[in-house]
C-alpha positions in Angstrom: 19.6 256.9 -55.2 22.4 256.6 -53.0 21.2 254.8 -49.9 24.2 256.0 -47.9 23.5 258.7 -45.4 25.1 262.3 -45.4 27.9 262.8 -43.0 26.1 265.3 -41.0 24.0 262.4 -39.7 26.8 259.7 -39.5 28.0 261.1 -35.9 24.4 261.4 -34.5 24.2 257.5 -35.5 26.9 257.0 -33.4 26.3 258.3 -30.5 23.0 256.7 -30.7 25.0 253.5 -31.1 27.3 254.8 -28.1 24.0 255.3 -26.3 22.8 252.3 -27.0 25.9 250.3 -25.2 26.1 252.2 -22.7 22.6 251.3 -21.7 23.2 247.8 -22.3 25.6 248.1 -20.1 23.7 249.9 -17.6 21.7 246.9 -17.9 23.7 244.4 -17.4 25.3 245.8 -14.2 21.7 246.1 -12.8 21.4 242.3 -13.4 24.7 241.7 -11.7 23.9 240.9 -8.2 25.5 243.4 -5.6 28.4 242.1 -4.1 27.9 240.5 -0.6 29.4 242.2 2.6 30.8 239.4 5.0 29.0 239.5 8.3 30.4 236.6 11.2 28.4 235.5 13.9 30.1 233.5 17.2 29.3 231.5 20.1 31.4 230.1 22.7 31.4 226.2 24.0 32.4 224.5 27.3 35.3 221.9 26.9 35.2 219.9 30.4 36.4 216.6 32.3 35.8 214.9 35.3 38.6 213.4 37.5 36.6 211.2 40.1 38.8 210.2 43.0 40.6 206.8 42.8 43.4 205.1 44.2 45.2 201.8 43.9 47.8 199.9 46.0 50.3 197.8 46.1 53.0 196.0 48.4 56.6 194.3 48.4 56.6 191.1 50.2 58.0 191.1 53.7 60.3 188.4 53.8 61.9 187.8 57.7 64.8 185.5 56.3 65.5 182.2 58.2 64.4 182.6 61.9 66.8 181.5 65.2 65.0 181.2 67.7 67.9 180.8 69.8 69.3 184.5 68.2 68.2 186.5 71.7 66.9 189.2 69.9 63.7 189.4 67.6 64.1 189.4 63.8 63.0 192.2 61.9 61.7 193.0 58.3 60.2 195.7 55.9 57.8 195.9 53.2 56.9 198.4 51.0 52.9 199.5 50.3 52.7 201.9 47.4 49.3 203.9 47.6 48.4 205.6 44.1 45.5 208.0 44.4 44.4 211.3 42.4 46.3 214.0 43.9 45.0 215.7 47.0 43.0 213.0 47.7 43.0 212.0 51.4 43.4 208.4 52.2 43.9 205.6 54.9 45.5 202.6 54.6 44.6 199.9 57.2 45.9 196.2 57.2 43.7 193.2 58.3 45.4 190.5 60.9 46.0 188.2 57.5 45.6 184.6 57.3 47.8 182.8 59.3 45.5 183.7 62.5 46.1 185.3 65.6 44.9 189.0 66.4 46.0 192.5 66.5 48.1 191.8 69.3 50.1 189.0 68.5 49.7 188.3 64.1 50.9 184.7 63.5 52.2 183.2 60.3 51.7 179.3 59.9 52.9 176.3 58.0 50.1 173.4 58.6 49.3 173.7 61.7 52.2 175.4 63.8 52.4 179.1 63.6 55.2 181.8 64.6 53.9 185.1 66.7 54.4 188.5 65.4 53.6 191.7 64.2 53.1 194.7 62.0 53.8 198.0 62.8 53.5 202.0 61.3 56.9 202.6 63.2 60.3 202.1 63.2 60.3 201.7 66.6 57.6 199.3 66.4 55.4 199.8 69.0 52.3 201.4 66.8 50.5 198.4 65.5 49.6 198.9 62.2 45.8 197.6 62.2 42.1 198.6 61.8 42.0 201.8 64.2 39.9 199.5 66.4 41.3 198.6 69.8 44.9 199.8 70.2 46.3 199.4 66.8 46.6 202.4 64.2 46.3 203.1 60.0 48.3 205.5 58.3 47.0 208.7 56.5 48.0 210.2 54.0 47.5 212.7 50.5 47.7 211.2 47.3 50.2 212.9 44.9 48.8 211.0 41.8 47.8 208.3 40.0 50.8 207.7 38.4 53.1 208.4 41.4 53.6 206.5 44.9 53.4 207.5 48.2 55.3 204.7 50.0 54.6 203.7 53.0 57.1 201.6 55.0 55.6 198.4 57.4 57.7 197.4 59.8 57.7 193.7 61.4 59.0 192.0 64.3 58.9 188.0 64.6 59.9 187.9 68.8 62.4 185.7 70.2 62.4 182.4 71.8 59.9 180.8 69.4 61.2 176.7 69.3 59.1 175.6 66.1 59.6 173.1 63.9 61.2 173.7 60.5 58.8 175.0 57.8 58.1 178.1 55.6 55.6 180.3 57.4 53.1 182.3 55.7 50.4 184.4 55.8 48.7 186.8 53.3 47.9 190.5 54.7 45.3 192.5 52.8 45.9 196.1 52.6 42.6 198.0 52.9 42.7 202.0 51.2 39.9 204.2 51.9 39.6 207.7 50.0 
């Protein structure tokens, strides 16, 4: 007997076989997981820093030269003190009386024990003595325009006349006081 099947039932055969795929196919999308949709979330952070006030100083020496005391006139001198300090931060400079001795009102620089009269001063005219505040001297105020950039202040001295002291190199160290 002829095991073969009559054409009239070869297409039905197929489309069961067409059927049969397709459902297998039907299956295996169902197995697929669904594609994700992207979702975002955000949040938002604080980036900060902290500039604490500060300042730093500096000076020049204030050298007189040699000194004649027979000259008539007194000898005068400049330094230079550089005030670095965060800007807009206020400031005063003072300047002790330094260690050669004396006072506010008459500054002496010594070598051993015989010492030369004079004075610093906040003007060019030099009759604001550059000091403490206390008594009748004066600092000098200022705003500080940064760390990295000087605000110069000029100190004027005066060594008077009609010293007579024996030869020597006169010295005294002045310490520069800055308050912010």
């Amino acid at each position: 007997m002829d095991t073969e099947k009559p054409l009239r039932q070869r297409p039905i055969m197929l489309r069961r076989s067409i059927a049969t795929l397709g459902g297998v196919g039907l299956l295996v999308g169902l197995m697929t997981p669904p594609s994700a949709q992207a979702t975002t979330t955000t949040s938002t952070f604080t980036v900060q820093a902290v500039i604490n006030a500060a300042c730093n100083v500096s000076a020049t020496t204030l050298n007189f030269g040699s000194y004649d005391p027979t000259s008539g006139t007194a000898l005068n001198g400049t330094s230079t003190v550089n005030v670095y300090c965060t800007s807009g931060t206020p400031y005063t400079t003072s300047l002790n009386v330094g260690t050669g001795g004396g006072s506010f009102v008459t500054r002496t620089i010594a070598s051993g024990g015989n010492t030369l009269s004079f004075n610093l001063y906040r003007d060019s005219a030099r009759s604001q003595v550059w000091g403490d505040g206390s008594g009748a001297t004066f600092t000098v105020a200022g705003t500080g325009a940064g760390l990295l950039t000087s605000s110069p202040l000029t100190v004027y001295g005066e060594i008077t006349s009609g010293q007579d002291k024996p030869p020597g190199t006169y010295t005294s160290v002045i310490t520069v006081t800055v308050t912010y």
